[in-house]
RODO-2510 file (C-alpha; in nm, 4 decimals, decimal comma):
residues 487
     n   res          X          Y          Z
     1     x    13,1798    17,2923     9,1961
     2     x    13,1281    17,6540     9,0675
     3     x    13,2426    17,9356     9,2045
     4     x    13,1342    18,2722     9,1188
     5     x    13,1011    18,6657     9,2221
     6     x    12,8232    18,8824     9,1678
     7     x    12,8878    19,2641     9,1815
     8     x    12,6053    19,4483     9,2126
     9     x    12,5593    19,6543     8,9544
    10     x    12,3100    19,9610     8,8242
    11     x    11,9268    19,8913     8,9251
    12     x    11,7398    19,8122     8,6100
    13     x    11,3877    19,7135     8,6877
    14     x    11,2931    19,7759     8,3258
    15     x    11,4695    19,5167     8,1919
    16     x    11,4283    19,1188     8,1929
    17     x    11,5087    18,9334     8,5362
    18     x    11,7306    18,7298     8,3553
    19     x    12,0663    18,7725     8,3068
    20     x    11,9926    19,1359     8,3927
    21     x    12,3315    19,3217     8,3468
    22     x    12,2816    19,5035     8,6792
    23     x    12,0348    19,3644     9,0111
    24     x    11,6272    19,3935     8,9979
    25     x    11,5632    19,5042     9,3488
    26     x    11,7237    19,7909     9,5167
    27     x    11,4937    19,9217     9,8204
    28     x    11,6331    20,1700    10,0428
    29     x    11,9885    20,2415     9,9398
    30     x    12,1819    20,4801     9,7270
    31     x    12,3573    20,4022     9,4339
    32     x    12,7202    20,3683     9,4293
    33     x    13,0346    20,3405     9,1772
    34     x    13,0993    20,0017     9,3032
    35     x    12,7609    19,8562     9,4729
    36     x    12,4825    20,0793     9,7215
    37     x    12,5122    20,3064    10,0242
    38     x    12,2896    20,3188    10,3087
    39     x    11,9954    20,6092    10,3195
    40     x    11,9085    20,7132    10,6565
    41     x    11,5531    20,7028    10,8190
    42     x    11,3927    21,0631    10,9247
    43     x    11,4777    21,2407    11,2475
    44     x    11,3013    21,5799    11,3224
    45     x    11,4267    21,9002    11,3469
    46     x    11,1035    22,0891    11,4289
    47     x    10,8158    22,0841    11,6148
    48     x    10,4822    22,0033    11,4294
    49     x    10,3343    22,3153    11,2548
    50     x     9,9349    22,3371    11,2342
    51     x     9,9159    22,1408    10,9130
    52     x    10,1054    21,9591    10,6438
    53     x    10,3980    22,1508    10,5859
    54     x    10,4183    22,2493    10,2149
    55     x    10,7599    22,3965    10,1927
    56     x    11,0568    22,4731    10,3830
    57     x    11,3780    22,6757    10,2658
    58     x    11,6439    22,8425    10,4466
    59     x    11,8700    23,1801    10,3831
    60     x    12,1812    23,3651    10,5066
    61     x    12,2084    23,6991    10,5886
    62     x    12,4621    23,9324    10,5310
    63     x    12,6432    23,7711    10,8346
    64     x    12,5933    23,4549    10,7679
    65     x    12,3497    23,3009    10,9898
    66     x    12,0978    23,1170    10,8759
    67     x    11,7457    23,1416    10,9402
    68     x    11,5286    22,8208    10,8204
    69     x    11,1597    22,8838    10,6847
    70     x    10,8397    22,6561    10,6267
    71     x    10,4973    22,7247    10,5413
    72     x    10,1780    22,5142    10,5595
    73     x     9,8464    22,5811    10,4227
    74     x     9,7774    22,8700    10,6147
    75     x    10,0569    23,0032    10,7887
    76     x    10,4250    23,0508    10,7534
    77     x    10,7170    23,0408    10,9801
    78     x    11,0242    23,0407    11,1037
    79     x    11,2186    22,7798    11,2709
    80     x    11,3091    22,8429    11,6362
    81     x    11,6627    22,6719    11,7446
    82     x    11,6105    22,7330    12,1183
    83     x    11,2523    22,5584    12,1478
    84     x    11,2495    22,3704    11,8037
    85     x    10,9025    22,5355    11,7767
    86     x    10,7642    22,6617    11,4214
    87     x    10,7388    23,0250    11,5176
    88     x    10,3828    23,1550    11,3152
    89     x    10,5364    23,4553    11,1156
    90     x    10,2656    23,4623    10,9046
    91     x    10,0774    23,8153    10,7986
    92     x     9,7856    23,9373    10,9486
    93     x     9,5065    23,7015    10,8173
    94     x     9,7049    23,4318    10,6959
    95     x     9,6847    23,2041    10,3964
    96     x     9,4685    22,9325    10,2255
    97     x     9,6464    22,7367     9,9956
    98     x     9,4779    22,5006     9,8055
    99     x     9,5578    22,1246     9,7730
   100     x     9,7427    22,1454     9,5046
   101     x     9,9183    22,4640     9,5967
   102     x    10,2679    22,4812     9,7667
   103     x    10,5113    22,7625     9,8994
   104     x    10,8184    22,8179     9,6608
   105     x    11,1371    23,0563     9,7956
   106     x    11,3908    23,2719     9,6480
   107     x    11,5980    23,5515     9,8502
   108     x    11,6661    23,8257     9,6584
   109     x    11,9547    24,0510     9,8893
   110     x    11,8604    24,0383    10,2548
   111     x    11,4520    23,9587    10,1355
   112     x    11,3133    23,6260    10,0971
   113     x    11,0222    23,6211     9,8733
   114     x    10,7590    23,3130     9,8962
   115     x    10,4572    23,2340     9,6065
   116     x    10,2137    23,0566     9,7183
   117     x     9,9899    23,0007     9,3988
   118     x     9,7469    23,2623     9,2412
   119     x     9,5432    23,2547     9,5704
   120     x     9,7859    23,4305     9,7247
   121     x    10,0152    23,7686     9,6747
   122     x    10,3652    23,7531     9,6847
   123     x    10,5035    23,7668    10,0516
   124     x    10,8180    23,9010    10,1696
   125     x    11,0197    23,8566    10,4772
   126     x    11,3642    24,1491    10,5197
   127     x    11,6386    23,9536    10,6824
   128     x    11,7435    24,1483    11,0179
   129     x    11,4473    24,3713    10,9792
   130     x    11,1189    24,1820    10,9886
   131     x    10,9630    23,9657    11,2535
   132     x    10,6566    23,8475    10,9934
   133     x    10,5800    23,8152    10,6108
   134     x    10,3952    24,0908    10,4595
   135     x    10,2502    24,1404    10,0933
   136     x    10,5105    24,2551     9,8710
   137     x    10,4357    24,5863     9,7447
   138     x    10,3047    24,6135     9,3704
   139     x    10,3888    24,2254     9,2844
   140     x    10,1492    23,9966     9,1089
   141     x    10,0302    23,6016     9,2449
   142     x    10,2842    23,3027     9,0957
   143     x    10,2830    22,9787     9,1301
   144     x    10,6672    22,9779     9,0593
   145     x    10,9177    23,2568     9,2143
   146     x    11,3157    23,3312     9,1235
   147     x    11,5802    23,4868     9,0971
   148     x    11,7356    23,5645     8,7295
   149     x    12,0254    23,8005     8,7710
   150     x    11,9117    24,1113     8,9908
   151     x    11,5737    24,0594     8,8741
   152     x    11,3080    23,8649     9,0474
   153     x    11,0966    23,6231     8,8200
   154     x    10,7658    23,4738     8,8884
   155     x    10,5641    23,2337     8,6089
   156     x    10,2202    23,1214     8,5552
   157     x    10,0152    23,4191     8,7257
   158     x     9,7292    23,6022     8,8158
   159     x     9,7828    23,9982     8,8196
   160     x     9,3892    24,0528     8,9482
   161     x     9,2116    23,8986     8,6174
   162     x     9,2467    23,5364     8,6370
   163     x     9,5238    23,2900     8,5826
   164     x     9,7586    23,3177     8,3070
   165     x     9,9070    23,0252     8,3296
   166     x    10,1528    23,0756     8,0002
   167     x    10,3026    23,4154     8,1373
   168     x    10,6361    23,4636     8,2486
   169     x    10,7089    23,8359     8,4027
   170     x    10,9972    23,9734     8,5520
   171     x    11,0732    24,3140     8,8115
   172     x    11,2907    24,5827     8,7491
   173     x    11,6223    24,5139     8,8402
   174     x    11,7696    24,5590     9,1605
   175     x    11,3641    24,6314     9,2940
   176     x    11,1693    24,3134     9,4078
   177     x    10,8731    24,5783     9,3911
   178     x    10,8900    24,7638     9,0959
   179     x    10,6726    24,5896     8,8447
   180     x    10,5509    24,8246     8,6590
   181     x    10,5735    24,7088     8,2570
   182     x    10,8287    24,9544     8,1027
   183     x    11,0019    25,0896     8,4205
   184     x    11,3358    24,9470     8,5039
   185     x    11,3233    24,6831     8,2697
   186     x    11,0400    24,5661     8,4407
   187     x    10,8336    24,3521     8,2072
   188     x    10,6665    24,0058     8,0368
   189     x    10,6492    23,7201     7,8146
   190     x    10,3152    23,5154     7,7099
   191     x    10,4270    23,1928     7,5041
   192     x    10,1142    23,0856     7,4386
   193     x    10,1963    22,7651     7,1676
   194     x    10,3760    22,5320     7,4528
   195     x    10,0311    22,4971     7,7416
   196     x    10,0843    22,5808     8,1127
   197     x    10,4524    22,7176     8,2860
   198     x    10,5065    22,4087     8,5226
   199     x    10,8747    22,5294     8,6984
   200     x    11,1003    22,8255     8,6632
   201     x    11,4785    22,7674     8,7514
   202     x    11,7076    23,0779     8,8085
   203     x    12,0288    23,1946     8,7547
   204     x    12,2523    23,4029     8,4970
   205     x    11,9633    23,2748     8,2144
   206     x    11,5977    23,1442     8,3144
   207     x    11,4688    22,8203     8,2788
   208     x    11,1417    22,8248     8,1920
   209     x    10,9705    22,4630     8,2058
   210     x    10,6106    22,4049     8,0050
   211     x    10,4087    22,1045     7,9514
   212     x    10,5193    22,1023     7,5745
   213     x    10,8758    22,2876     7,5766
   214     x    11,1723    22,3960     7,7608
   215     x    11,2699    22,7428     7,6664
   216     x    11,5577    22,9509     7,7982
   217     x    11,5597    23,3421     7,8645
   218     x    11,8436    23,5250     7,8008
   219     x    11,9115    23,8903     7,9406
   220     x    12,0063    24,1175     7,6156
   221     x    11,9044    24,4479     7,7567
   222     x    11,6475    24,7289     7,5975
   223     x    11,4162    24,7000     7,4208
   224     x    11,3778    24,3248     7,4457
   225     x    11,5197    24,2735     7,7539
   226     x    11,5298    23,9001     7,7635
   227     x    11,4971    23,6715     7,4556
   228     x    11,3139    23,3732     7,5138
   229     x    11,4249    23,1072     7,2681
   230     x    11,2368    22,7329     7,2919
   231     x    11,5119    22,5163     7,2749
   232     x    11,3125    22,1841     7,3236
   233     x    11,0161    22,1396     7,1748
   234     x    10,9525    21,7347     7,2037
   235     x    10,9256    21,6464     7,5509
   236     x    10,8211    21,9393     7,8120
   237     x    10,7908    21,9123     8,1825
   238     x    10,4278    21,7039     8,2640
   239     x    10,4648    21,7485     8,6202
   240     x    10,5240    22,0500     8,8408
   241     x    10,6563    21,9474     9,1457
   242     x    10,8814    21,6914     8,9050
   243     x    11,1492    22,0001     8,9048
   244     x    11,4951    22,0229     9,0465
   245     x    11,8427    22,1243     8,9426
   246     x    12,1905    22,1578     9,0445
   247     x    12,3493    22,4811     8,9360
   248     x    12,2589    22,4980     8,5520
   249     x    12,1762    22,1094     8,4931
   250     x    11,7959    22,0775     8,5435
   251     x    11,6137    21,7350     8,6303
   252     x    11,1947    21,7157     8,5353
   253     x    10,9875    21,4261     8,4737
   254     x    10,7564    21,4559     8,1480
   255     x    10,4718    21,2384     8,0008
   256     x    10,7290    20,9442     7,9083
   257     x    10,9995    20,9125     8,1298
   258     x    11,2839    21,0823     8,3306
   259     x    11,4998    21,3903     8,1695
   260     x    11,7888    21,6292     8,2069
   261     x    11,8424    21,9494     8,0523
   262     x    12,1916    22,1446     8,0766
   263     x    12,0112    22,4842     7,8771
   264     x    12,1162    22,3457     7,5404
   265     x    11,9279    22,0176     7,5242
   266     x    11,7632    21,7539     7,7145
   267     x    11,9360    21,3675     7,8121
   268     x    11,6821    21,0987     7,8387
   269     x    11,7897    20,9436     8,1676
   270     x    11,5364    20,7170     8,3099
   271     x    11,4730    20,5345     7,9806
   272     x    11,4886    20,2053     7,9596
   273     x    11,6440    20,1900     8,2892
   274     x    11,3384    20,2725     8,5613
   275     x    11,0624    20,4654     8,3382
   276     x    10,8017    20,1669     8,2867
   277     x    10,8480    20,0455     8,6484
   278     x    10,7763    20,4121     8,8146
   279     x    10,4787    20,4643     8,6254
   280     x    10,3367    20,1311     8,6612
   281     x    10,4087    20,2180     9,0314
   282     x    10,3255    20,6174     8,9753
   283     x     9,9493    20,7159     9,1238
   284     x     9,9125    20,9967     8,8784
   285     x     9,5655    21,0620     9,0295
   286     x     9,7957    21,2573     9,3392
   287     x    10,1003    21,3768     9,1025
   288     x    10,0171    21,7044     9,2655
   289     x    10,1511    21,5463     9,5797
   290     x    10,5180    21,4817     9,4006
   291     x    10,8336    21,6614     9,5451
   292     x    11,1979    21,6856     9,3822
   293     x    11,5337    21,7489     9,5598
   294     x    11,8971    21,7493     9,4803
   295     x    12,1527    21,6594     9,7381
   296     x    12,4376    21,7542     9,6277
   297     x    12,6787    21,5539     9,8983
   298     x    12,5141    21,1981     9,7820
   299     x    12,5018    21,3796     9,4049
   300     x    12,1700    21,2431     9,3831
   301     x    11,8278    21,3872     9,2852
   302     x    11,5007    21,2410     9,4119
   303     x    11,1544    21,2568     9,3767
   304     x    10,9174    21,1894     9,6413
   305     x    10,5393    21,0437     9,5164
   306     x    10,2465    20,8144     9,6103
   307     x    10,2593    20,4984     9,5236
   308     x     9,9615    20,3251     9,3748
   309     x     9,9780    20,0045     9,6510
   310     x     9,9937    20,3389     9,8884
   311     x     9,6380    20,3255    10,1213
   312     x     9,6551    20,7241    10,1854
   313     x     9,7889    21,0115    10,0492
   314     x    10,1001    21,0550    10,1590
   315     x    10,4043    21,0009     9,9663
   316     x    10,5701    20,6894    10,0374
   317     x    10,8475    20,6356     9,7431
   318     x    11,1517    20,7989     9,7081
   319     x    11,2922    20,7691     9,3591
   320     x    11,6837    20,8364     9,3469
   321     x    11,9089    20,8986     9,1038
   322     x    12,2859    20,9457     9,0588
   323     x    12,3495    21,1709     8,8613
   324     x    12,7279    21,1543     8,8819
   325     x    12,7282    20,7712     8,8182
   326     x    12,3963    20,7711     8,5980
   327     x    12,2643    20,5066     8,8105
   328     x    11,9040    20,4639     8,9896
   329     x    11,7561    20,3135     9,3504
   330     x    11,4652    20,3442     9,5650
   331     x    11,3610    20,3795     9,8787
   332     x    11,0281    20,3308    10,0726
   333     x    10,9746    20,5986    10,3079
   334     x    10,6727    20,8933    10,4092
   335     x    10,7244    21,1740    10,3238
   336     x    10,4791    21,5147    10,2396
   337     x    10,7746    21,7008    10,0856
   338     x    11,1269    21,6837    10,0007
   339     x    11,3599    21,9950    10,0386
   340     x    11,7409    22,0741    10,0442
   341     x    11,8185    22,3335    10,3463
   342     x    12,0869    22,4551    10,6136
   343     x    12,0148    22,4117    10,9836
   344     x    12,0690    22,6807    11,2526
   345     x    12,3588    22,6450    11,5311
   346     x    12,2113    22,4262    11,8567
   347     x    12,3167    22,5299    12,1929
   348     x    12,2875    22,3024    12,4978
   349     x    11,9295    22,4566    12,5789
   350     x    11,8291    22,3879    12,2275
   351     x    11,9140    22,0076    12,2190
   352     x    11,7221    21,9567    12,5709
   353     x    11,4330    22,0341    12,3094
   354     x    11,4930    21,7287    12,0625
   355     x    11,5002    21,4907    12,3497
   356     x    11,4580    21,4590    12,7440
   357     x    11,8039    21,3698    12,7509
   358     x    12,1214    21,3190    12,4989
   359     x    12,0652    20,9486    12,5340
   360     x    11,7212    21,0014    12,3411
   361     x    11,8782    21,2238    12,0323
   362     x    11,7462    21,0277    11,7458
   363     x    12,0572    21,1711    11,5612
   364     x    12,4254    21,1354    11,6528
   365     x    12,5780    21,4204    11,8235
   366     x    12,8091    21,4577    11,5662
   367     x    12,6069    21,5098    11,2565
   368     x    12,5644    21,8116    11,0646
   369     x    12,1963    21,8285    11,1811
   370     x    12,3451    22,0305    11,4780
   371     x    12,6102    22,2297    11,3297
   372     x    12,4629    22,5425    11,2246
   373     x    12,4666    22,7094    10,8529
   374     x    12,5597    22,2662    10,7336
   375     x    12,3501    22,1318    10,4118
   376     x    12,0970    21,9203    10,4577
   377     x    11,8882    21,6709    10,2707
   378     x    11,5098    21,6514    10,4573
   379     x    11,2151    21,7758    10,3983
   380     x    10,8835    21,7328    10,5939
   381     x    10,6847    21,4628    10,7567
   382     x    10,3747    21,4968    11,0398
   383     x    10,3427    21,8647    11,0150
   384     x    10,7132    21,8691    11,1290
   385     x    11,0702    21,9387    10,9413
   386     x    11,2468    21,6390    10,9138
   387     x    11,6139    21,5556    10,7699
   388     x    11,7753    21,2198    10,6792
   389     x    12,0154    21,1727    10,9894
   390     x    11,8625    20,9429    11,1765
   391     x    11,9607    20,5564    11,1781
   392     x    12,0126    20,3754    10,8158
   393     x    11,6860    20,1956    10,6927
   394     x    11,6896    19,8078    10,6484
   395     x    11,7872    19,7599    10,3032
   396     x    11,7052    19,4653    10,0530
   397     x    11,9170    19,4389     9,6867
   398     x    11,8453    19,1217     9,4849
   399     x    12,0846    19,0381     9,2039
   400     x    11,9930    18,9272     8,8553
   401     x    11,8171    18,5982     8,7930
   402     x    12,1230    18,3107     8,6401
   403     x    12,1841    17,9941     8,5466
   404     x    12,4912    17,8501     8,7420
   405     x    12,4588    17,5721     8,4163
   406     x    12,2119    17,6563     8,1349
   407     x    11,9488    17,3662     8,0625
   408     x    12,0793    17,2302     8,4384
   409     x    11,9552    17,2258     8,7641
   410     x    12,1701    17,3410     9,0274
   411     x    12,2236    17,3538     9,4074
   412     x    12,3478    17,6650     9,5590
   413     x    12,5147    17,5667     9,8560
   414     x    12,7021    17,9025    10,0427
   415     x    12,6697    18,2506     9,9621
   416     x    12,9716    18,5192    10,0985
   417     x    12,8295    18,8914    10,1378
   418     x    13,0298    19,1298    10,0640
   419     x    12,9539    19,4677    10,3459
   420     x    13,0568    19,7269    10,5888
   421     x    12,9258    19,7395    10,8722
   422     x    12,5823    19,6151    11,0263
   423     x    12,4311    19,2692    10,9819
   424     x    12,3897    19,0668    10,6531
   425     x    12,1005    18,7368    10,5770
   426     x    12,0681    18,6174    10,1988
   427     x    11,7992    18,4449    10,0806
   428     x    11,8355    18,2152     9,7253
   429     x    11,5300    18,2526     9,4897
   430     x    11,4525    17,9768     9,2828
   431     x    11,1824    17,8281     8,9945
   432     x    11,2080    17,6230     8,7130
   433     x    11,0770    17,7613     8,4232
   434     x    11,0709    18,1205     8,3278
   435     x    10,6442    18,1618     8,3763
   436     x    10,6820    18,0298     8,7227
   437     x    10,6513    18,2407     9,0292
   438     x    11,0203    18,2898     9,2296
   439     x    11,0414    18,1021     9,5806
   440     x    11,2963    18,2273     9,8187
   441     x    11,4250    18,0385    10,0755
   442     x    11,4432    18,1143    10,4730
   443     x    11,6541    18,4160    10,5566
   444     x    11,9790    18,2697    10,6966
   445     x    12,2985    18,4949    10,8863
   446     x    12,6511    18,5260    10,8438
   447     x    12,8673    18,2079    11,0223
   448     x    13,1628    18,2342    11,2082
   449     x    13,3650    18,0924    10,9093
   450     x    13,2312    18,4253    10,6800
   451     x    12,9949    18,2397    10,4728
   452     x    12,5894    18,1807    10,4471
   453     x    12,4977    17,8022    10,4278
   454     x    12,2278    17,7374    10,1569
   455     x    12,0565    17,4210    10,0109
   456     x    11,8954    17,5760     9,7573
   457     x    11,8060    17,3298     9,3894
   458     x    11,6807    17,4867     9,0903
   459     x    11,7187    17,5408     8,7248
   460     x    11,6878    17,9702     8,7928
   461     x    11,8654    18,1472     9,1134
   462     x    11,9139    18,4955     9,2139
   463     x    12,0614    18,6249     9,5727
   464     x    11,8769    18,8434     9,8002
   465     x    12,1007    19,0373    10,0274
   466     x    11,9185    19,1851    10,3402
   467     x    12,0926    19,4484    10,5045
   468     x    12,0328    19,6523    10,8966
   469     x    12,1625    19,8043    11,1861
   470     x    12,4608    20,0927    11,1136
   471     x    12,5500    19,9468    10,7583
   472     x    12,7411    20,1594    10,5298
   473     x    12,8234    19,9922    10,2083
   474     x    12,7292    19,6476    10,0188
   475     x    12,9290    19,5347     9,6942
   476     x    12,8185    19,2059     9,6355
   477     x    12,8185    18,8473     9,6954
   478     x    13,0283    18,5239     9,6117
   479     x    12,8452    18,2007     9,5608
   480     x    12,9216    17,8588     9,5645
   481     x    12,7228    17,5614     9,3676
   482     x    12,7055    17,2892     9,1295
   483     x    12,5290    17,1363     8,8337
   484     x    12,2756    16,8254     8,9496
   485     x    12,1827    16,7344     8,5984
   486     x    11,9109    16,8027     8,3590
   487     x    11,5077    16,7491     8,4548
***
């Protein structure tokens, strides 16, 4: 009889079934230190908006409350706590971005300023002041918008004579409408050697992300202003809605794989790992459709993308990776954007809107989702804001494929999961030689003596855990088995 336990460890898809150091499957969870959390299905916050919603952000004002923003293709708005409508906001006339246009935010003081491409100008909504977005005075069209300092930065633009998709430009400081070149430091950069800006990070320096560098601008003050120094030339940013960061640590994807950059130099950190597997699974005919968010209370960073087994266009994988543990999982879920944002304060009157009655809230009355000015990790789905707070999705984690004896067959006999919370069936996965399809057996549940009966002969196993209901946690499994002999 052999006896053994299997922690699950890092998801390595890239790497051979057998004797994988870490498990092959890892569908709807988050990675762990010691094993895989639960990710929570959708729950909306919002009413639907007229169309696909195509960004979403939120800001404080001076007092702190919070007022939560999204924009679709032609209109933008503001999120109403008291009817959970999307209140139109927009400016006389509206918008029309393209496909492959999306709204990006920055709040500069009590404005928030919004690009929407280089179909549209600038907009800009004063906190406590304005009840709609209007054109901000004397600014240029971006795809990319923010904040460097107390100057506002936009990148790859159109100032009335086409796109110019290599320019970076900057206001004058402490005046989101003086951009005149010259006057309060106002002024811009062309790098013309590295092809198109594809993201712009802010902060005390700017990140400036191109298809064939990373280069970071420094404030130095007249006559330069800012130098702009490439400090990666090899691998630049292939995708522009691949973009997200954390404070100064900056996450893109580029032509080969999954990177980090920390504004000295870039970390490969999909290689190896997940890179083949997402782009044999990558439709790169929609990358235009990809989204990228951090959430910092899972310290994980995800990107959100169509699938090529995906029979539409909307985004159904959510790649996720820990960025604290340096470990990776996945999740299959619809989504047309992922955002990080704070929620407004519900009153009674304002729950009554979610659902006919408190028995119907899709999310506990406890979570954050309720508690005005709280972080949360969402985005969009249906035309409507959505967050992760509602129930945790069904989860599947396979381990590595072993030999209980090598050149033996075997017969697994019991399996012991090892959870929290909700309910547990394994499956055993079996062939016989290495070119042969895997066979799992019958999904079978947890006994009253804490172990999963199997029968389960072959020379190759691995363990399929199945996880649902209100899990939180799964480590691993014990299993039980012995050698039958050579065949």
């Amino acid at each position: 009889m052999v006896t053994a336990m299997i922690k699950f460890g890092e998801w390595l898809p890239d790497q051979p079934d057998l004797e994988n150091t870490g498990v092959t499957v890892a569908t709807n969870v988050i990675p762990a230190l010691s094993g895989y959390r639960s990710i929570n299905s959708l729950s909306a916050v919002s009413n639907a908006g007229d169309s696909i919603l195509k960004g979403i952000f939120a800001s404080k004002d001076n007092a702190g409350n919070v007022k939560l923003f999204a924009g679709d293709a032609g209109k933008l708005y503001e999120f109403d706590t008291s009817t959970s409508n999307l209140s139109d906001i927009s400016k006389v006339g509206g918008y029309s971005l393209a496909d492959n246009e999306y709204w990006r935010f920055a709040q500069f003081g009590t404005s928030v300023i919004a690009s929407g491409g280089i179909g549209e100008t600038l907009q800009e909504f004063t906190l406590g002041t304005d009840s709609a977005f209007a054109d901000l005075a004397n600014a240029p069209k971006a795809d990319f918008v923010a904040i460097v300092r107390d100057q506002v930065w936009i990148a790859n633009i159109d100032e009335g004579s086409g796109r110019i998709p290599y320019r970076a430009r900057w206001s004058g400081i402490n005046d989101a409408t003086s951009w005149t070149v010259g006057t309060d430091q106002a002024d811009f950069q062309d790098i013309v050697d590295a092809g198109a800006i594809t993201g712009l990070v802010g902060g005390e320096y700017a990140t400036i992300l191109m298809e064939k560098a990373i280069c970071v601008a420094q404030y130095v003050g007249t006559p330069l202003i800012y130098q702009i120094d490439k400090v990666e030339t090899t691998r630049g940013c292939a995708f522009a809605g691949s973009v997200g960061n954390i404070g100064r640590l900056v996450f893109y994807l580029s032509e080969d794989g999954f990177y980090s950059f920390d504004g000295r130099q870039i970390a490969p950190i999909g290689a190896e790992k997940i890179n083949k597997f997402f782009y044999n699974d990558f439709n790169q005919s929609l990358a235009y459709k990809m989204s990228c968010a951090v959430d910092p209370t899972n310290q994980i960073v995800a990107w959100s993308y169509v699938s090529n087994a995906n029979t539409t266009t909307t985004p159904d994988k959510l790649l996720m990776y820990n960025y604290s543990i340096q470990r990776w999982s996945i999740a299959e879920i619809d989504t047309d954007l992922i955002r990080p944002f704070y929620t407004s304060g519900y009153n009674t009157e304002g729950l009554d809107n979610l659902g006919t009655n408190l028995d119907s809230l899709t999310t506990q009355l406890d979570s954050p989702l309720y508690k005005g000015g709280t972080f949360l990790f969402g985005g969009s789905l249906s035309n409507k804001i959505q967050s992760f707070s509602g129930s945790p999705l069904s989860a599947t984690i396979d381990t590595a494929e072993f030999q209980i004896t090598k050149g033996k067959n075997s017969l697994i006999t019991r399996v012991v999961p090892y959870f929290t919370d909700g309910s547990i069936t394994t499956q055993v996965g079996v062939r016989d030689k290495q070119d042969e399809s895997i066979t799992f057996s019958s999904a079978s549940s947890l006994n009253n003596d804490g172990f999963i009966p199997h029968r389960s002969q072959g020379k190759y196993h691995r363990i399929r855990m199945n996880v649902s209901g209100n899990w939180n946690y799964a480590q691993g499994v014990d299993i039980e088995g012995q050698p039958l002999g050579r065949r």
